[in-house]
Biopython code that builds the backbone (N, CA, C, O; Angstrom):
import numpy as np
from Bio.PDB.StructureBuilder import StructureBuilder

atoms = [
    (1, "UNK", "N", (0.822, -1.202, 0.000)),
    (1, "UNK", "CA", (0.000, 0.000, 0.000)),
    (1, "UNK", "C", (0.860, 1.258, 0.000)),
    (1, "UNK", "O", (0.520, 2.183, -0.738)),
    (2, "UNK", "N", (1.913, 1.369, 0.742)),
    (2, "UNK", "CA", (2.751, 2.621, 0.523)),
    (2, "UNK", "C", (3.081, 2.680, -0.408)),
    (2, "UNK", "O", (2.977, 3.850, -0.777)),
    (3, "UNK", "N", (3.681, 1.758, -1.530)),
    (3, "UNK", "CA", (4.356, 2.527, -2.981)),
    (3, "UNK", "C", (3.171, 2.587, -3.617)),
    (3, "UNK", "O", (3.502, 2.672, -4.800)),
    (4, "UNK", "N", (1.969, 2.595, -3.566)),
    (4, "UNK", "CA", (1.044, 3.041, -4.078)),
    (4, "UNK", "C", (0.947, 4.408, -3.373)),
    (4, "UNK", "O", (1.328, 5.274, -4.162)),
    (5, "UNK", "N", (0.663, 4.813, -2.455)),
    (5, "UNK", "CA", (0.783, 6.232, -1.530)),
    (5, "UNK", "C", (1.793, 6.965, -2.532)),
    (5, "UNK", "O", (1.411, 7.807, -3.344)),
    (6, "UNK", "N", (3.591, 6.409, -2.336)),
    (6, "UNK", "CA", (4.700, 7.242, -2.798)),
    (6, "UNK", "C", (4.482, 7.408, -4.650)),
    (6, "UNK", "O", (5.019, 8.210, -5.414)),
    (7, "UNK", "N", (3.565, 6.394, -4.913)),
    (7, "UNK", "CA", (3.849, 6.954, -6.668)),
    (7, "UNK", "C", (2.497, 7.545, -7.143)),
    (7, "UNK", "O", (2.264, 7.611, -8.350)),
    (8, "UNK", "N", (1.686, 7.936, -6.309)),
    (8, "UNK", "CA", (0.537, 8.608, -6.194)),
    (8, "UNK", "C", (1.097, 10.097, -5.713)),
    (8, "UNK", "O", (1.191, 10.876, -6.661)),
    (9, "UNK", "N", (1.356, 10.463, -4.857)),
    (9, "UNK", "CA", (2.463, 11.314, -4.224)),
    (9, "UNK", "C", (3.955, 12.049, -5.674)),
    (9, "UNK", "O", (4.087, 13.141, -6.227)),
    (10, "UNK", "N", (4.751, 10.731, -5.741)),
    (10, "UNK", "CA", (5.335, 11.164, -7.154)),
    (10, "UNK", "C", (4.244, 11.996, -8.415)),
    (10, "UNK", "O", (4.210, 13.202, -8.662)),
    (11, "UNK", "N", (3.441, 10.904, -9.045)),
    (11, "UNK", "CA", (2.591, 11.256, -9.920)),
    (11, "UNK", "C", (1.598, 13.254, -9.729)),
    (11, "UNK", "O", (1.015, 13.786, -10.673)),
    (12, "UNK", "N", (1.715, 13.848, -8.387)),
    (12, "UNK", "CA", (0.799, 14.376, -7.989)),
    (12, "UNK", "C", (2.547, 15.971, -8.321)),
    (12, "UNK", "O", (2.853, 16.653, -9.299)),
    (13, "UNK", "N", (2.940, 15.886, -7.381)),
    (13, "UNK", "CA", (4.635, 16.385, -7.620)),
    (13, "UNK", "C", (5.062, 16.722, -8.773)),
    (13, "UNK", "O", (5.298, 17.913, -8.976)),
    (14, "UNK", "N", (5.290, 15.634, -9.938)),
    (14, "UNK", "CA", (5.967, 15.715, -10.897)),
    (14, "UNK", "C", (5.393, 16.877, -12.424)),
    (14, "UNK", "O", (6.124, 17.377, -13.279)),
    (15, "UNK", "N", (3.818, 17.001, -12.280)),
    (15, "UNK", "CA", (3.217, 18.120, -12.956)),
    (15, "UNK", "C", (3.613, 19.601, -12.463)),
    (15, "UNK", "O", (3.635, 20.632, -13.135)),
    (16, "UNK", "N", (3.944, 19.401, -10.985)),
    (16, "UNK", "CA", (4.089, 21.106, -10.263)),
    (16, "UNK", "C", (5.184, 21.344, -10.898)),
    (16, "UNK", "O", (5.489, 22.491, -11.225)),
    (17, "UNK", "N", (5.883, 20.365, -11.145)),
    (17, "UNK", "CA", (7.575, 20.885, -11.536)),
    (17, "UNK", "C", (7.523, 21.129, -13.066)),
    (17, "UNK", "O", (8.111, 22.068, -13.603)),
    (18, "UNK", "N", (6.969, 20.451, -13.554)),
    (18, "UNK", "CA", (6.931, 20.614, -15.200)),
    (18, "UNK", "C", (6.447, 21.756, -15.376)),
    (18, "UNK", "O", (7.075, 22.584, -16.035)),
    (19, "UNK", "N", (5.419, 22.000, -14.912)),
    (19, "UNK", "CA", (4.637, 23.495, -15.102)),
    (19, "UNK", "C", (5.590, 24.613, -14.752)),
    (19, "UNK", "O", (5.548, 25.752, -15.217)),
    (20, "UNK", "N", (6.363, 24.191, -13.966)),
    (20, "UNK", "CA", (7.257, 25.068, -13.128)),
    (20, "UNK", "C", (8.477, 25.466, -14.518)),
    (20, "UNK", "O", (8.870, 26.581, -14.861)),
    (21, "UNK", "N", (8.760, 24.420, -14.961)),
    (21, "UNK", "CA", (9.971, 24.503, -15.976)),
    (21, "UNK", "C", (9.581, 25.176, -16.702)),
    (21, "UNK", "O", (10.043, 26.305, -16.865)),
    (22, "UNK", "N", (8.194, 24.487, -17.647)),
    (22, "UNK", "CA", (7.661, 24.486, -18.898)),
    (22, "UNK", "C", (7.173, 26.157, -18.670)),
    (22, "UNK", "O", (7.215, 26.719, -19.765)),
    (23, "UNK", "N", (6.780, 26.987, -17.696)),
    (23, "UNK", "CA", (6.728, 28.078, -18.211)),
    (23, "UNK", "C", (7.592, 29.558, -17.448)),
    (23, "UNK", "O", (7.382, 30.770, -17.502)),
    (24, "UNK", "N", (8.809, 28.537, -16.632)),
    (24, "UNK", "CA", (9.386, 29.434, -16.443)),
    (24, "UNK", "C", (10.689, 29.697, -17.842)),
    (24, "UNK", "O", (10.969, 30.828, -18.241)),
    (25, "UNK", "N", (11.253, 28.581, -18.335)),
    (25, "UNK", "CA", (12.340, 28.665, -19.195)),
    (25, "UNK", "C", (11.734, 29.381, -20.838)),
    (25, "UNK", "O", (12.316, 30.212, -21.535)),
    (26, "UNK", "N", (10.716, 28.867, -21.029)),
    (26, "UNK", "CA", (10.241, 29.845, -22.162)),
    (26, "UNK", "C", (9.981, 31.046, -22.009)),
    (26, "UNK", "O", (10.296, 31.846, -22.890)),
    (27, "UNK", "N", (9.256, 31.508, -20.695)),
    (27, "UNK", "CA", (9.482, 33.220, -20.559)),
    (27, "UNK", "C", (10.875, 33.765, -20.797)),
    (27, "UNK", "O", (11.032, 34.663, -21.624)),
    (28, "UNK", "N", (12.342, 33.050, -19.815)),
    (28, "UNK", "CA", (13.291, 33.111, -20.429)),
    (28, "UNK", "C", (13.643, 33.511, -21.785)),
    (28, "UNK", "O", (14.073, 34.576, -22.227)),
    (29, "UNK", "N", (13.331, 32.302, -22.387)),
    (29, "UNK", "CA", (13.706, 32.274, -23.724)),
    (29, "UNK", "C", (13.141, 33.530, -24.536)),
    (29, "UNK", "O", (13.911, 34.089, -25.317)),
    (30, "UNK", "N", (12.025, 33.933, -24.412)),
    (30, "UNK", "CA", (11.258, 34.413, -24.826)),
    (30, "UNK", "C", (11.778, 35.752, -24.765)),
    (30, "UNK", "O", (11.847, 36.405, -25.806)),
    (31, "UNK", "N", (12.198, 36.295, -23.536)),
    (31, "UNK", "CA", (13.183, 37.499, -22.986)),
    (31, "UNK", "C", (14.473, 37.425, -23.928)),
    (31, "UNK", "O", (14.828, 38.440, -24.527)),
    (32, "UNK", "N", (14.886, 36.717, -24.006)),
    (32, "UNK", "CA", (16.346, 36.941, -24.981)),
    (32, "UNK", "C", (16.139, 36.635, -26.322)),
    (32, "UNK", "O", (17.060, 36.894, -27.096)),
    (33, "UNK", "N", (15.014, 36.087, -26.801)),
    (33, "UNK", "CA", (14.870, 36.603, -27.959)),
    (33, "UNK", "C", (14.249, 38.144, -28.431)),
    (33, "UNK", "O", (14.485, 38.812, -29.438)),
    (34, "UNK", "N", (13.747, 38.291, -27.773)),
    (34, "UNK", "CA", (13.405, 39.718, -27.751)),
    (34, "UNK", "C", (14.457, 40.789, -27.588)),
    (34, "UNK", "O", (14.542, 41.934, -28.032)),
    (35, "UNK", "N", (15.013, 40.265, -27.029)),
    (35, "UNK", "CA", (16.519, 40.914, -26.637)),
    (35, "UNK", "C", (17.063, 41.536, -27.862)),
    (35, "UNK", "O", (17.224, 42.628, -28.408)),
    (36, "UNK", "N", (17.330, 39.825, -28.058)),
    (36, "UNK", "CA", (18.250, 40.101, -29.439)),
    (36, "UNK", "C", (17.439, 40.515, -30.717)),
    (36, "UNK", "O", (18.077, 40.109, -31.688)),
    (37, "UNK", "N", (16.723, 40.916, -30.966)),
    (37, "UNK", "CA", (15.514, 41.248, -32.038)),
    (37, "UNK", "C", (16.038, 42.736, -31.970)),
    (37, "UNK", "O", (16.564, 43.433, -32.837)),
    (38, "UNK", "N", (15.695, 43.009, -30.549)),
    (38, "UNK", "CA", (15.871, 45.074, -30.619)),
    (38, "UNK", "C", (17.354, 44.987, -30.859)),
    (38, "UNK", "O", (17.990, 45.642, -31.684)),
    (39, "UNK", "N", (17.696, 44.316, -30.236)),
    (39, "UNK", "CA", (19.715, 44.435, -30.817)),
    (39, "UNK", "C", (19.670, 44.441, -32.789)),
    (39, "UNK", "O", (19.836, 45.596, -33.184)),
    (40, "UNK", "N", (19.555, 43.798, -33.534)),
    (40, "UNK", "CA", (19.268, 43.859, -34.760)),
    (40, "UNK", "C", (18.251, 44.966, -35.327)),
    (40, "UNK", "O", (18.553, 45.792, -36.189)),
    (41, "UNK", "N", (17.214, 44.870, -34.811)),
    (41, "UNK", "CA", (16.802, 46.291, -35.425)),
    (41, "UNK", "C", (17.765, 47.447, -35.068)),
    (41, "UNK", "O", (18.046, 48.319, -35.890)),
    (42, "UNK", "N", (18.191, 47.424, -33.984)),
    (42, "UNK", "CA", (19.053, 48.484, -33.580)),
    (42, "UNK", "C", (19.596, 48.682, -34.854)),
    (42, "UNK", "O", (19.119, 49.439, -35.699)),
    (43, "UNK", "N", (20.923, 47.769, -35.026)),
    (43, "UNK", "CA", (22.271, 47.875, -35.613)),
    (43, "UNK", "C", (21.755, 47.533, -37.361)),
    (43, "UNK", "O", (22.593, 47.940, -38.166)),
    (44, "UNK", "N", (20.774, 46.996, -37.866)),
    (44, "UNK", "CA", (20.406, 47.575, -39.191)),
    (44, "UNK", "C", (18.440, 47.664, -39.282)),
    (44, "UNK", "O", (17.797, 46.631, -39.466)),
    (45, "UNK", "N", (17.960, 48.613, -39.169)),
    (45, "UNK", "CA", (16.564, 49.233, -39.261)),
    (45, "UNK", "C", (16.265, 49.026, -40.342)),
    (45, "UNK", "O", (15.124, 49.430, -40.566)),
    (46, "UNK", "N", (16.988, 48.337, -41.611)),
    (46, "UNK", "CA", (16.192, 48.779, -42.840)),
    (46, "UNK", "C", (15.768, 47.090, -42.808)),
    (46, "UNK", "O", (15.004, 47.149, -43.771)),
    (47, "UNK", "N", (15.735, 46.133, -42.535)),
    (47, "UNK", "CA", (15.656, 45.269, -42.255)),
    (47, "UNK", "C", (14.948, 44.644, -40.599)),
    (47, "UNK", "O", (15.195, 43.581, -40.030)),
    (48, "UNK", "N", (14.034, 45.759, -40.180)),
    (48, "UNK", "CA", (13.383, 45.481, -38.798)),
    (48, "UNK", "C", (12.196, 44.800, -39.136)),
    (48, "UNK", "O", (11.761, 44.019, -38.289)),
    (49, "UNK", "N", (11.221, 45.007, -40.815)),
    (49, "UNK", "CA", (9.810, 44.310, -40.572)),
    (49, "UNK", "C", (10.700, 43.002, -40.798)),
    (49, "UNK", "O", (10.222, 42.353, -39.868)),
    (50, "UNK", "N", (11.539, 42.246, -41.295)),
    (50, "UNK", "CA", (11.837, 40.908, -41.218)),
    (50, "UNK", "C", (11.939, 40.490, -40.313)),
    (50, "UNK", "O", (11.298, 39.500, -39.963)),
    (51, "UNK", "N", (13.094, 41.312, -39.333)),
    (51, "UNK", "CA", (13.321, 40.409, -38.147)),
    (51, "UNK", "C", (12.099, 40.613, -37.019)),
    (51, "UNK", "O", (12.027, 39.822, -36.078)),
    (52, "UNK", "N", (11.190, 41.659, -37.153)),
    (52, "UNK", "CA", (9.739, 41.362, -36.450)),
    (52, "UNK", "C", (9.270, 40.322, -36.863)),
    (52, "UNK", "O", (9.362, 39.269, -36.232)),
    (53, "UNK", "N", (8.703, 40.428, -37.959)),
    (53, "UNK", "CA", (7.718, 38.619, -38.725)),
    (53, "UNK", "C", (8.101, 37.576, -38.137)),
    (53, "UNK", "O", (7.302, 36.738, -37.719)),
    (54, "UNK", "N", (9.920, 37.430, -37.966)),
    (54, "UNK", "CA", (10.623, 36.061, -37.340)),
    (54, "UNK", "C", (10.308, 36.406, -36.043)),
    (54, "UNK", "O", (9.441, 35.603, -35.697)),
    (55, "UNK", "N", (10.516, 37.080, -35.244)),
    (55, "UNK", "CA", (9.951, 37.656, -34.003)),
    (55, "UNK", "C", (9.081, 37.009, -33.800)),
    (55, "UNK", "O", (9.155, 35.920, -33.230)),
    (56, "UNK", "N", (7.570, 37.779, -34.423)),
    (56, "UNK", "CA", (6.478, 36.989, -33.708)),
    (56, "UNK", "C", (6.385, 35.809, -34.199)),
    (56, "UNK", "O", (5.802, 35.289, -33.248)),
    (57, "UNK", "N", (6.541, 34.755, -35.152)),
    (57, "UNK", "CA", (6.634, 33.304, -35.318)),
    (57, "UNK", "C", (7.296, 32.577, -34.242)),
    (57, "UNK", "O", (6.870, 31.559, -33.697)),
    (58, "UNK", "N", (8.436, 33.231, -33.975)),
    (58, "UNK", "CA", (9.289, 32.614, -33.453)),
    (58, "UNK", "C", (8.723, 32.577, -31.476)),
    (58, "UNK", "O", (9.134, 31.671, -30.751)),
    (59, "UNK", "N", (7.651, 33.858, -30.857)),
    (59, "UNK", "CA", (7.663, 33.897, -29.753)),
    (59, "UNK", "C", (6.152, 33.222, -30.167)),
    (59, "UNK", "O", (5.427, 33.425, -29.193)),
    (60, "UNK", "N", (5.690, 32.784, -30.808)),
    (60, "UNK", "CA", (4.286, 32.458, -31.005)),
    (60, "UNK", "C", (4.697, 30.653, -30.651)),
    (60, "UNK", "O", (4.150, 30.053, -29.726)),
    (61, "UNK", "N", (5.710, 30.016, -31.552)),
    (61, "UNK", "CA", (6.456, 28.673, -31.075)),
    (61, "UNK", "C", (6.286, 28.560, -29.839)),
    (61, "UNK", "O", (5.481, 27.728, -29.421)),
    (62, "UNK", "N", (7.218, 29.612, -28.720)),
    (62, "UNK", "CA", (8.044, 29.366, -27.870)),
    (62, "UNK", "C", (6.793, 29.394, -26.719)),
    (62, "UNK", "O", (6.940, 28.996, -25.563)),
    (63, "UNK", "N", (5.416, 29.998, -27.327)),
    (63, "UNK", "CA", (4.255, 30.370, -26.188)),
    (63, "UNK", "C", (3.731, 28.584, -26.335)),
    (63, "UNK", "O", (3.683, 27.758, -25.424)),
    (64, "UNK", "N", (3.531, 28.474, -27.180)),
    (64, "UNK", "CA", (3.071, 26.912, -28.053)),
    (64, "UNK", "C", (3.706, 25.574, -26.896)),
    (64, "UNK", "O", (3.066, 24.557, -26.626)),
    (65, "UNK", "N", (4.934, 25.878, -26.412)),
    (65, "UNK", "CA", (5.511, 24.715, -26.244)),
    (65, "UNK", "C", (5.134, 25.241, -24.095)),
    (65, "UNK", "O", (5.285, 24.428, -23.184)),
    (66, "UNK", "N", (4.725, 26.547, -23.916)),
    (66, "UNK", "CA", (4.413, 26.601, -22.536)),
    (66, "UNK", "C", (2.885, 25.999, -22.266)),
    (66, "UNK", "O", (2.511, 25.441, -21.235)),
    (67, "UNK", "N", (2.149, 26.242, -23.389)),
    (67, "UNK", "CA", (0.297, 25.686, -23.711)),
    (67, "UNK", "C", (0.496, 24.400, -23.576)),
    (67, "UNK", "O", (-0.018, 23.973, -22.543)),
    (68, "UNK", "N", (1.380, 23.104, -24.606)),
    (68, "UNK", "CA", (1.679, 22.035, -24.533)),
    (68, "UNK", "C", (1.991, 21.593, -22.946)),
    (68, "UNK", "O", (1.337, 20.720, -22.376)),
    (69, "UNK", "N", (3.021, 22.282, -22.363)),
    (69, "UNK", "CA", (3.328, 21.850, -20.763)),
    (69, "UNK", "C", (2.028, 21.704, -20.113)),
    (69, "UNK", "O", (1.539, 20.647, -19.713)),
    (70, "UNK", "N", (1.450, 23.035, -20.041)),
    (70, "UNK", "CA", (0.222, 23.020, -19.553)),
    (70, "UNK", "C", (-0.787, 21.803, -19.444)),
    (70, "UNK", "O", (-1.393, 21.215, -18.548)),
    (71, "UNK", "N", (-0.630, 21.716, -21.059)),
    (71, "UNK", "CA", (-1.752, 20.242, -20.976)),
    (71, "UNK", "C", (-1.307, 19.497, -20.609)),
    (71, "UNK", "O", (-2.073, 18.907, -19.848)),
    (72, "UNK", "N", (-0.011, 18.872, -20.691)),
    (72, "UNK", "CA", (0.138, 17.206, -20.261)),
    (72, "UNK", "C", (0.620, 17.564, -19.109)),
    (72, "UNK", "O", (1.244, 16.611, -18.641)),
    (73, "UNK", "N", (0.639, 18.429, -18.450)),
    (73, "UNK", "CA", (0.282, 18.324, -16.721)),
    (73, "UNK", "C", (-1.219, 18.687, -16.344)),
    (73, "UNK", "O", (-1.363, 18.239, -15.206)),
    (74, "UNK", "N", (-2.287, 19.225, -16.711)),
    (74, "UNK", "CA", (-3.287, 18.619, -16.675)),
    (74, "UNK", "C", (-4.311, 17.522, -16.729)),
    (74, "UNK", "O", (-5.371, 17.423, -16.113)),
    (75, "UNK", "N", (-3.652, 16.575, -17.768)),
    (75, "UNK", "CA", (-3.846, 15.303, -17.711)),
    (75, "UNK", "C", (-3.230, 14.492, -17.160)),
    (75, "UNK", "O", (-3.638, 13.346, -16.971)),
    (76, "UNK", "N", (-2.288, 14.868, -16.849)),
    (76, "UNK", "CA", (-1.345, 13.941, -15.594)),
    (76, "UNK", "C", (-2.161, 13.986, -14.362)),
    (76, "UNK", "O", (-2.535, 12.912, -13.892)),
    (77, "UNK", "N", (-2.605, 15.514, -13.560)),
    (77, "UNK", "CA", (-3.101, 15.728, -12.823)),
    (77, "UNK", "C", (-4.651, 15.237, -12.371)),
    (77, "UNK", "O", (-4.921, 14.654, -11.320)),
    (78, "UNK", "N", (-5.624, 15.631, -13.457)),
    (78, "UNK", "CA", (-6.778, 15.194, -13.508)),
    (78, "UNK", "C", (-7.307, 14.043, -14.554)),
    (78, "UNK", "O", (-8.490, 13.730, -14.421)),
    (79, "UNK", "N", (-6.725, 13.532, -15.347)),
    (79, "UNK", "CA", (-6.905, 12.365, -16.103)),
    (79, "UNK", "C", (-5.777, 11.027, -16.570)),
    (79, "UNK", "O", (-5.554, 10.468, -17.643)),
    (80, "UNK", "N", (-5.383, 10.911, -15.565)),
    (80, "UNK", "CA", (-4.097, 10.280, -15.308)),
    (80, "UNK", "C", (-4.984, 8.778, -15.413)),
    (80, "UNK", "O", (-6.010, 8.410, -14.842)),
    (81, "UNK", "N", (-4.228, 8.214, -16.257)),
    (81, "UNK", "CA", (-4.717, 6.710, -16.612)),
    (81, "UNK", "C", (-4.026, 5.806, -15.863)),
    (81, "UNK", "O", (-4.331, 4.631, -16.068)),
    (82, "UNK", "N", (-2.860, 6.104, -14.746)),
    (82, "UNK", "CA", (-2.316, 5.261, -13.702)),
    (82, "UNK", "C", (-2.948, 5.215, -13.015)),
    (82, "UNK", "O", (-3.147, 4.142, -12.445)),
    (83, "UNK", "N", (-3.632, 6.363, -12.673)),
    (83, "UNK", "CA", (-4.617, 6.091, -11.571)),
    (83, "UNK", "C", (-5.445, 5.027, -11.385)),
    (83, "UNK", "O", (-5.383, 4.320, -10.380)),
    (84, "UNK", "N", (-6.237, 4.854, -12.301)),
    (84, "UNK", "CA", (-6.951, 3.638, -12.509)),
    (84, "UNK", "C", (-6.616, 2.288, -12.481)),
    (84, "UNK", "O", (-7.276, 1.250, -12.437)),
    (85, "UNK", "N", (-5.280, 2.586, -12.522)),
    (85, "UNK", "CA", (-4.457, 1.184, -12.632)),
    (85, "UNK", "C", (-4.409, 0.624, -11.330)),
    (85, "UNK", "O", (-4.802, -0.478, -10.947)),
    (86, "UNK", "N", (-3.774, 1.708, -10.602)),
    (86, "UNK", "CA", (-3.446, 1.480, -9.163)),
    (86, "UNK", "C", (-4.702, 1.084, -8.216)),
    (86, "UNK", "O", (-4.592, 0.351, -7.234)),
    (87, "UNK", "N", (-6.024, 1.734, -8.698)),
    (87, "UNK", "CA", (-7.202, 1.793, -7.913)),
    (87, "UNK", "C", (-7.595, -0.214, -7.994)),
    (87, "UNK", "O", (-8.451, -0.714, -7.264)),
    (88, "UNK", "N", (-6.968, -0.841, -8.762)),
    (88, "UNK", "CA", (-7.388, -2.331, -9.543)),
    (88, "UNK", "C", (-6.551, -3.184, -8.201)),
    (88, "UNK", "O", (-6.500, -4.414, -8.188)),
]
sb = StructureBuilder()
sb.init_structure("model")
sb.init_model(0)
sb.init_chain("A")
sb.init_seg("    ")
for serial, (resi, resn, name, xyz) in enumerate(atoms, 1):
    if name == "N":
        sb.init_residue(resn, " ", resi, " ")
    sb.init_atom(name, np.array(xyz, "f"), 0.0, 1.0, " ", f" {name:<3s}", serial, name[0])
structure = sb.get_structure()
């Protein structure tokens, strides 16, 4: 009955942290690409609507892969198919 407790316990844990990663490192990311975007428009302007267009594609990805975290720690959380296993 306890390693059912501890991997119920694991299973319950392991979404806080993903969520934790999944949308702290893409804000990151997200910050230094932006970064470097105004650095290039800076240093050549005649060439800023390009590196905007790649801009927003590129932070539109990086939002994409924090939405993805989201879900499969939601279904970990509330539709977790171990669960059921363990309940047997």
């Amino acid at each position: 009955m306890e390693s059912n407790v501890l991997l119920v316990v694991v299973m319950s844990v392991a979404p806080l942290v993903a969520i934790t990663l999944g949308c702290v490192l893409p804000a990151l990311v997200e910050g230094k690409a932006v970064l470097k975007a105004l650095e290039a428009m800076a240093r050549q302007p005649e060439v800023a609507d390009e590196i905007r267009t790649t801009l927003i594609v590129s932070l539109a990805m990086l939002e994409t892969t924090a939405i993805y975290v989201l879900l499969v720690c939601l279904i970990l959380l509330f539709a977790n198919p171990l669960l059921a296993l363990l309940a047997t």
